[in-house]
C-alpha positions as protocol buffer text, in pm:
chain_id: "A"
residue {
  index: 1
  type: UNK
  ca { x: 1713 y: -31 z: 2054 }
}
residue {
  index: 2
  type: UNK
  ca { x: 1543 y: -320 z: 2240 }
}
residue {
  index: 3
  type: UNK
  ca { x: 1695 y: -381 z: 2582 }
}
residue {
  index: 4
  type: UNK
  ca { x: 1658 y: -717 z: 2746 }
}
residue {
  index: 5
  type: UNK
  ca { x: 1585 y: -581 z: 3087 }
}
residue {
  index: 6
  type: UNK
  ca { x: 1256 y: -443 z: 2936 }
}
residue {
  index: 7
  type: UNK
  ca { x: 932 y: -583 z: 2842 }
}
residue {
  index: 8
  type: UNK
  ca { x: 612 y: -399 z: 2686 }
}
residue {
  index: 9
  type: UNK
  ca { x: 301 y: -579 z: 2768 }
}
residue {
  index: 10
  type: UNK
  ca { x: -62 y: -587 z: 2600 }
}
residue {
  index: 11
  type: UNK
  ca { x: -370 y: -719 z: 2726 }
}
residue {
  index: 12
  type: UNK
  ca { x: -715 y: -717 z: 2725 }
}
residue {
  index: 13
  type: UNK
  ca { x: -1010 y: -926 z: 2846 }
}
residue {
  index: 14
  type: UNK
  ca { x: -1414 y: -873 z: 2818 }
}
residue {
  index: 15
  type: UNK
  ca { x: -1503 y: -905 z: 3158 }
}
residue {
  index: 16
  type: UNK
  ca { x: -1802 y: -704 z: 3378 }
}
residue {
  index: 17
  type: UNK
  ca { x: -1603 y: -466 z: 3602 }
}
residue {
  index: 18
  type: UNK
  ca { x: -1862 y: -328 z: 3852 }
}
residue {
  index: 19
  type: UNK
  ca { x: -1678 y: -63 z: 3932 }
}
residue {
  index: 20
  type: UNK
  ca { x: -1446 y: 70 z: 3679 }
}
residue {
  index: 21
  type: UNK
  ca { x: -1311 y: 404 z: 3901 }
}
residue {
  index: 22
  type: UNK
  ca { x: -1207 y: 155 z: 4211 }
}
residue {
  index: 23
  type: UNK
  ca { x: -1012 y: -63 z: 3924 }
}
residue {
  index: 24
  type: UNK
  ca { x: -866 y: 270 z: 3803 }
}
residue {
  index: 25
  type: UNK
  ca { x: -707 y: 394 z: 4128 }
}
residue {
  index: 26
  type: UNK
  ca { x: -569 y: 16 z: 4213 }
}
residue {
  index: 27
  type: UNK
  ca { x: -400 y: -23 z: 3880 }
}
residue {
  index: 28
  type: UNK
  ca { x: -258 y: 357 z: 3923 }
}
residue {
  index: 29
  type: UNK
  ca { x: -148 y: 299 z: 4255 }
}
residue {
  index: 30
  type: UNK
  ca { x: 41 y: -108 z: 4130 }
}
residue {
  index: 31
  type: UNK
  ca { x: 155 y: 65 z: 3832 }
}
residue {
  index: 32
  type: UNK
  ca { x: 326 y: 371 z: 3967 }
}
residue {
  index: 33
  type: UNK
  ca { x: 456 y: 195 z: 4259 }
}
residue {
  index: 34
  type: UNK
  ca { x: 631 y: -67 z: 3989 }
}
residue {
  index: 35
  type: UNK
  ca { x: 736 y: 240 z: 3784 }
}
residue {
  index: 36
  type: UNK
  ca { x: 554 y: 96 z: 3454 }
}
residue {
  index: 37
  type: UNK
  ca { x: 445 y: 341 z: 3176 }
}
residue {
  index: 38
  type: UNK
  ca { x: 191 y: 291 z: 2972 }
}
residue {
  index: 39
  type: UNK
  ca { x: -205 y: 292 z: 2864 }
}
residue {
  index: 40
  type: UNK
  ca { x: -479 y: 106 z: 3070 }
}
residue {
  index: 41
  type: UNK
  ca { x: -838 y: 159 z: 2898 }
}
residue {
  index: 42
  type: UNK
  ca { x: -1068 y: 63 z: 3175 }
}
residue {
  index: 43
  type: UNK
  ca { x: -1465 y: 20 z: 3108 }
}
residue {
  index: 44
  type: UNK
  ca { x: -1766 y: -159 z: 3277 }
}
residue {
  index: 45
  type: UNK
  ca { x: -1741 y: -427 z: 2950 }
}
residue {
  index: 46
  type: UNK
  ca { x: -1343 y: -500 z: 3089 }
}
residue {
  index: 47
  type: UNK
  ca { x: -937 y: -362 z: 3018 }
}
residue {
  index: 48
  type: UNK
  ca { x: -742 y: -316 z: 2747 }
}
residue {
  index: 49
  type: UNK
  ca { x: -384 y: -206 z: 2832 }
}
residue {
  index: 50
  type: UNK
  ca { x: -63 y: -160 z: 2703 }
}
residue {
  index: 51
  type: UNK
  ca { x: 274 y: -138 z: 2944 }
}
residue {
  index: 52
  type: UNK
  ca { x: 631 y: -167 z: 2964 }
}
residue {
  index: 53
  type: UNK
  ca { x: 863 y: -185 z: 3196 }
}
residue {
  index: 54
  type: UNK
  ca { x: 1152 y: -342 z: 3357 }
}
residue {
  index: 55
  type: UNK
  ca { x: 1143 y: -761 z: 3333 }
}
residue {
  index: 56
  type: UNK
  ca { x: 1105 y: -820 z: 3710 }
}
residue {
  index: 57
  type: UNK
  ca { x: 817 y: -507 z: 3777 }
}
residue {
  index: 58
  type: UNK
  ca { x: 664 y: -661 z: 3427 }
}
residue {
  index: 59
  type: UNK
  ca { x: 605 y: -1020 z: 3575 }
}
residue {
  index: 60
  type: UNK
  ca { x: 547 y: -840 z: 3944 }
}
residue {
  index: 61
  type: UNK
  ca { x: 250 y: -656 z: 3781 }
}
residue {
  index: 62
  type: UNK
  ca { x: 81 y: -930 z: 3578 }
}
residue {
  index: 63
  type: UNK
  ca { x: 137 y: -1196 z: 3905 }
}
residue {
  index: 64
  type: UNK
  ca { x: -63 y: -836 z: 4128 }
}
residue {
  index: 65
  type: UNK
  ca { x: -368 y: -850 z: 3808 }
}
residue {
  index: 66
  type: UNK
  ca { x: -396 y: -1215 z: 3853 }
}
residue {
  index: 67
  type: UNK
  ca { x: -483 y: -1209 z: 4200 }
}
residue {
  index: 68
  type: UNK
  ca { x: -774 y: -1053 z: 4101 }
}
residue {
  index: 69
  type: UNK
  ca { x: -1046 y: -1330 z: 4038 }
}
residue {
  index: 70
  type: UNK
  ca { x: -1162 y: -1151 z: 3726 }
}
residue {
  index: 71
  type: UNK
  ca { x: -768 y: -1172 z: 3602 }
}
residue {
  index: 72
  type: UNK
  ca { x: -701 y: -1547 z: 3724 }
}
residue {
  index: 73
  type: UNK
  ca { x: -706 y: -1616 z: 3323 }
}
residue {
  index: 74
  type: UNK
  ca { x: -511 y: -1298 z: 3185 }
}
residue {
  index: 75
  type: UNK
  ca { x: -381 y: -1393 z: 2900 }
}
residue {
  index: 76
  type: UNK
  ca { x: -36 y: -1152 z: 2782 }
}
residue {
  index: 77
  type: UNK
  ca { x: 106 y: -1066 z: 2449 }
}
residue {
  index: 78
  type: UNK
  ca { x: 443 y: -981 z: 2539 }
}
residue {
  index: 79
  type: UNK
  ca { x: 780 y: -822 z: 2318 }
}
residue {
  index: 80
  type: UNK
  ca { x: 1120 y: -660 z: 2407 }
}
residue {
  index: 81
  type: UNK
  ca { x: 1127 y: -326 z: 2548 }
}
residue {
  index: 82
  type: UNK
  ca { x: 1366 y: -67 z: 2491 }
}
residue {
  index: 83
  type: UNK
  ca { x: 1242 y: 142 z: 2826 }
}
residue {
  index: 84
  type: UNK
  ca { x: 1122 y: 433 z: 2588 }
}
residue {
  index: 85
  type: UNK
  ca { x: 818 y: 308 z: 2477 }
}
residue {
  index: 86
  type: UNK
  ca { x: 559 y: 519 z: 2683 }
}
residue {
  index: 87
  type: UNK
  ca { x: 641 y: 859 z: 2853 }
}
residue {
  index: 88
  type: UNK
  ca { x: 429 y: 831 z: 3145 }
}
residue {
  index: 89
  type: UNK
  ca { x: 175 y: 606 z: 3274 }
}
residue {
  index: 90
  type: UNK
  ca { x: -187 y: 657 z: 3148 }
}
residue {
  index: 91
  type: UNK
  ca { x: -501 y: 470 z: 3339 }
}
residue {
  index: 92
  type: UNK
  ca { x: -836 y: 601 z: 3197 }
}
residue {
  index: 93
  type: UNK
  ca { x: -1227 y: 473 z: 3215 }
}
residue {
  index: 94
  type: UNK
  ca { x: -1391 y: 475 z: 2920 }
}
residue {
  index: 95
  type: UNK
  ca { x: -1727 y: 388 z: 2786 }
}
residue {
  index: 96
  type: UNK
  ca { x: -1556 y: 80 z: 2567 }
}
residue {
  index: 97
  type: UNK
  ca { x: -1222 y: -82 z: 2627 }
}
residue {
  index: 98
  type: UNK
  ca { x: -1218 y: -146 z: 2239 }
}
residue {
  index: 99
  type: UNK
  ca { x: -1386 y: 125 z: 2048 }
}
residue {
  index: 100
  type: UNK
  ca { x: -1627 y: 10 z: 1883 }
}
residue {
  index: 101
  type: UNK
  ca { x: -1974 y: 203 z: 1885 }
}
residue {
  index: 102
  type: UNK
  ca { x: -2110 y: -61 z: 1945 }
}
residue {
  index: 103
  type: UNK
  ca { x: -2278 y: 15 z: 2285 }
}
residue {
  index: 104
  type: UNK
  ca { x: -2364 y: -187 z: 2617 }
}
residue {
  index: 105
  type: UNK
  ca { x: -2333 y: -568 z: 2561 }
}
residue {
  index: 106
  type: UNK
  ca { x: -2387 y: -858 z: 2758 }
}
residue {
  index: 107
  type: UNK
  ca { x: -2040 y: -1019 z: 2810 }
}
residue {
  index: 108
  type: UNK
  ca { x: -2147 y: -1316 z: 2897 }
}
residue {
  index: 109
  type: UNK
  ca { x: -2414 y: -1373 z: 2616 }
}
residue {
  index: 110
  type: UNK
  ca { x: -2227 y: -1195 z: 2365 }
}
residue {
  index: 111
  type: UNK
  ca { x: -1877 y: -1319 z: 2379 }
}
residue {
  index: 112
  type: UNK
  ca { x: -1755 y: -1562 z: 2150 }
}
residue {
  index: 113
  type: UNK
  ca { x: -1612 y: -1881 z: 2285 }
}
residue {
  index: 114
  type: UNK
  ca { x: -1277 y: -1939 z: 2233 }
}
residue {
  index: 115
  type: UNK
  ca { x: -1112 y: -2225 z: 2031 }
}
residue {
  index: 116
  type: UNK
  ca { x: -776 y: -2378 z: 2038 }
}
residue {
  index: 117
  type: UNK
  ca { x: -524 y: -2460 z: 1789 }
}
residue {
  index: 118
  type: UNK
  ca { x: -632 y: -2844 z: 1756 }
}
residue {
  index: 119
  type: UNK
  ca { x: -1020 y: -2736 z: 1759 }
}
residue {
  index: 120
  type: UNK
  ca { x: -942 y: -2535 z: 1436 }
}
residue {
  index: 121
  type: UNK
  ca { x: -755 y: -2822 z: 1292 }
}
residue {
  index: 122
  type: UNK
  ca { x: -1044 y: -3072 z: 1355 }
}
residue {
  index: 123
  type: UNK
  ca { x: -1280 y: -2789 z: 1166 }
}
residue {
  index: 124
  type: UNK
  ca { x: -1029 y: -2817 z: 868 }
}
residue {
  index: 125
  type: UNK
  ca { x: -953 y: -3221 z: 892 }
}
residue {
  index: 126
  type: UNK
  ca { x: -1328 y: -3295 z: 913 }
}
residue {
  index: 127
  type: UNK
  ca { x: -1416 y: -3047 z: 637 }
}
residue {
  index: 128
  type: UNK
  ca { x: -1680 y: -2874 z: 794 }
}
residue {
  index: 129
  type: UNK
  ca { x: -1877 y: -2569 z: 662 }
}
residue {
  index: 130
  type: UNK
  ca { x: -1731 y: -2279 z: 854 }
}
residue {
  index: 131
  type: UNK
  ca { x: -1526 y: -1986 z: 747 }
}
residue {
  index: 132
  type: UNK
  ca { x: -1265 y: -1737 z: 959 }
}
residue {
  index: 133
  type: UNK
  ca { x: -1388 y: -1387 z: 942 }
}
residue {
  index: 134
  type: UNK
  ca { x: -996 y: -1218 z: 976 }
}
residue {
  index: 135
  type: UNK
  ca { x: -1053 y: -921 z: 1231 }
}
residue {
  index: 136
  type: UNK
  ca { x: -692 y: -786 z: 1193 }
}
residue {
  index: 137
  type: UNK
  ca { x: -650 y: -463 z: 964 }
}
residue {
  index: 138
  type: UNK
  ca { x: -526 y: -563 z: 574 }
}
residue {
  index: 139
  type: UNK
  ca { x: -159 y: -492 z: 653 }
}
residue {
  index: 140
  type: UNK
  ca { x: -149 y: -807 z: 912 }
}
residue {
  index: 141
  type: UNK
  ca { x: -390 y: -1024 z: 724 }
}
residue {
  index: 142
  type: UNK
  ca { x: -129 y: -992 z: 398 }
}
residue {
  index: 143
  type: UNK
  ca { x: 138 y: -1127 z: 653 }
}
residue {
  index: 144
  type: UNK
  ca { x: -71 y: -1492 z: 657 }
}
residue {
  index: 145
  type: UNK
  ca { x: -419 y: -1583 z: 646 }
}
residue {
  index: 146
  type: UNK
  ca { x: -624 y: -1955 z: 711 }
}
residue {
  index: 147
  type: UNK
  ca { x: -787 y: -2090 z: 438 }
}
residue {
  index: 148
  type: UNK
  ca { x: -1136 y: -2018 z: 444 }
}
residue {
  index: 149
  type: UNK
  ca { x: -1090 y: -1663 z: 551 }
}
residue {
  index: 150
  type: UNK
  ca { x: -1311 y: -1398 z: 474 }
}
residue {
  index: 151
  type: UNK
  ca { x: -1146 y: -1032 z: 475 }
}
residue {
  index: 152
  type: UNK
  ca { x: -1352 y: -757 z: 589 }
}
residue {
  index: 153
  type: UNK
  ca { x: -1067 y: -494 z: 415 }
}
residue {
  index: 154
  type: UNK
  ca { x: -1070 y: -348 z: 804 }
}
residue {
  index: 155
  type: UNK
  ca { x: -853 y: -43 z: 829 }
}
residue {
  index: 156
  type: UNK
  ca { x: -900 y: -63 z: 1224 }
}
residue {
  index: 157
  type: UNK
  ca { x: -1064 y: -304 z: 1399 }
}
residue {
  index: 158
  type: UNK
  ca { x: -1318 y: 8 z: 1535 }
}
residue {
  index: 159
  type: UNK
  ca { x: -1444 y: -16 z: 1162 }
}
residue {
  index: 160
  type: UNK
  ca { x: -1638 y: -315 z: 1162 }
}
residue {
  index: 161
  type: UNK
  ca { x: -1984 y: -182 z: 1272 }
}
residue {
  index: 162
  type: UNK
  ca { x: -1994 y: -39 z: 954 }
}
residue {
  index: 163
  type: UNK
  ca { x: -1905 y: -358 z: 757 }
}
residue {
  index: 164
  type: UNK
  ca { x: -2179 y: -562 z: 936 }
}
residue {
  index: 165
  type: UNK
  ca { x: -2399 y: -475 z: 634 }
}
residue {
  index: 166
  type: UNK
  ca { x: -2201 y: -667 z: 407 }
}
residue {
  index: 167
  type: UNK
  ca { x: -2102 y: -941 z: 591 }
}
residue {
  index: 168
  type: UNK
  ca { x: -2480 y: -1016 z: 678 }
}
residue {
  index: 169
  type: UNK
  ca { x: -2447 y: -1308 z: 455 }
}
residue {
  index: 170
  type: UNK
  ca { x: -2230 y: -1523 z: 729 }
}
residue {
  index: 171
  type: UNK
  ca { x: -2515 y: -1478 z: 910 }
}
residue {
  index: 172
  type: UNK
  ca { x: -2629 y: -1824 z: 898 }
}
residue {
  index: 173
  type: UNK
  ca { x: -2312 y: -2031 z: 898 }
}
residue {
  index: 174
  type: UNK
  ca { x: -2074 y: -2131 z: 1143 }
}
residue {
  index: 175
  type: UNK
  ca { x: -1758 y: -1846 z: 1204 }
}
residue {
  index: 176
  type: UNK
  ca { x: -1436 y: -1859 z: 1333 }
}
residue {
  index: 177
  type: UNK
  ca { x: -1312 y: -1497 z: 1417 }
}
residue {
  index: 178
  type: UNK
  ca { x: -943 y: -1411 z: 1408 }
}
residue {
  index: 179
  type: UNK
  ca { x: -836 y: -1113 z: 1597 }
}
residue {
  index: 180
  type: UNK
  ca { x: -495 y: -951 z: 1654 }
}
residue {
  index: 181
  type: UNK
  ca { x: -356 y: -937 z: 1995 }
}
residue {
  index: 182
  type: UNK
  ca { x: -512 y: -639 z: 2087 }
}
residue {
  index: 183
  type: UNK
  ca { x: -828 y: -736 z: 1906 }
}
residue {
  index: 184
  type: UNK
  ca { x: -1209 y: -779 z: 2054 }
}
residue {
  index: 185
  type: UNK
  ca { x: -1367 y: -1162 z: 2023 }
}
residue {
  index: 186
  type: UNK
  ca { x: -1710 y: -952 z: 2041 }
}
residue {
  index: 187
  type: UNK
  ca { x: -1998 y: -1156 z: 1855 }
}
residue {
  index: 188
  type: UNK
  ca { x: -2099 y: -897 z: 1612 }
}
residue {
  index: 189
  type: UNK
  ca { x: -2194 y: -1123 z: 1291 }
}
């Protein structure tokens, strides 16, 4: 049952963490002291995390991340909690933050810029050649889709390596990726 005094948390951002152990022990250290439970995924290509907690230790933590320079821009997905969610708090580095296989990449060469709301619209009202290559799995694209979209049939978003074959095609033209929440803005195509 949700409970207003909680609030689960998700997160992510491609960003070049130097030192991805030092980043681990800080964010055990905030998120222990807060009591939050949860996953971090920690990598030299950025974080991906997952928490919940109680409102106030919530907003305490994301205010702590944001005082990092490479967190000024954090942006949060955020639901109800029900203070169950997680069982313990779980911080690990990893060699990807998203799992990909895709290996090393340059973040800032390789991620895709992102667009707003009234960028997209402009695409659509000026009738420009583009499509939106849908990165969420088929269950979430089903729930609502852009016109234009192209559907990868993604089970997981850690399956698209192997769909790169077949979309080779887009190569050429001008794409708009869609990603979930928890999703990767990665320029793969």
């Amino acid at each position: 049952m949700v409970n207003d005094n909680y609030k689960v948390i998700l997160f992510y951002k491609f960003v070049e963490i130097k030192d991805p152990r030092a980043l681990m022990a800080s964010q055990k250290k905030i998120g222990a002291s807060l009591g939050l439970q949860g996953r971090i995924l920690i990598a030299e290509e950025g974080i991906n995390g997952t928490l919940e907690g109680r409102s106030n230790e919530i907003e305490t933590y994301k205010q702590q991340l944001r005082e990092n320079p490479l967190f000024q821009d954090l942006v949060f997905k955020e639901s109800a909690g029900t203070g169950r969610a997680f069982n313990r708090l779980e911080i690990k580095v990893r060699p990807e933050v998203v799992t990909l296989g895709a290996g090393k990449f340059d973040i800032g060469r390789e991620t895709a810029k992102e667009i707003t709301a009234e960028e997209l619209k402009a695409l659509y009202d000026n009738k420009e050649d583009f499509v939106v290559l849908d990165l969420r799995n088929d269950f979430e694209i089903k729930a609502g889709y852009f016109e234009k979209t192209v559907n990868p049939e993604l089970q997981n978003f850690r399956d698209l390596p192997g769909k790169l074959p077949e979309l080779a095609y887009l190569k050429d033209k001008k794409v708009i990726a869609a990603r979930a929440a928890s999703g990767a803005k990665r320029r793969l195509v």
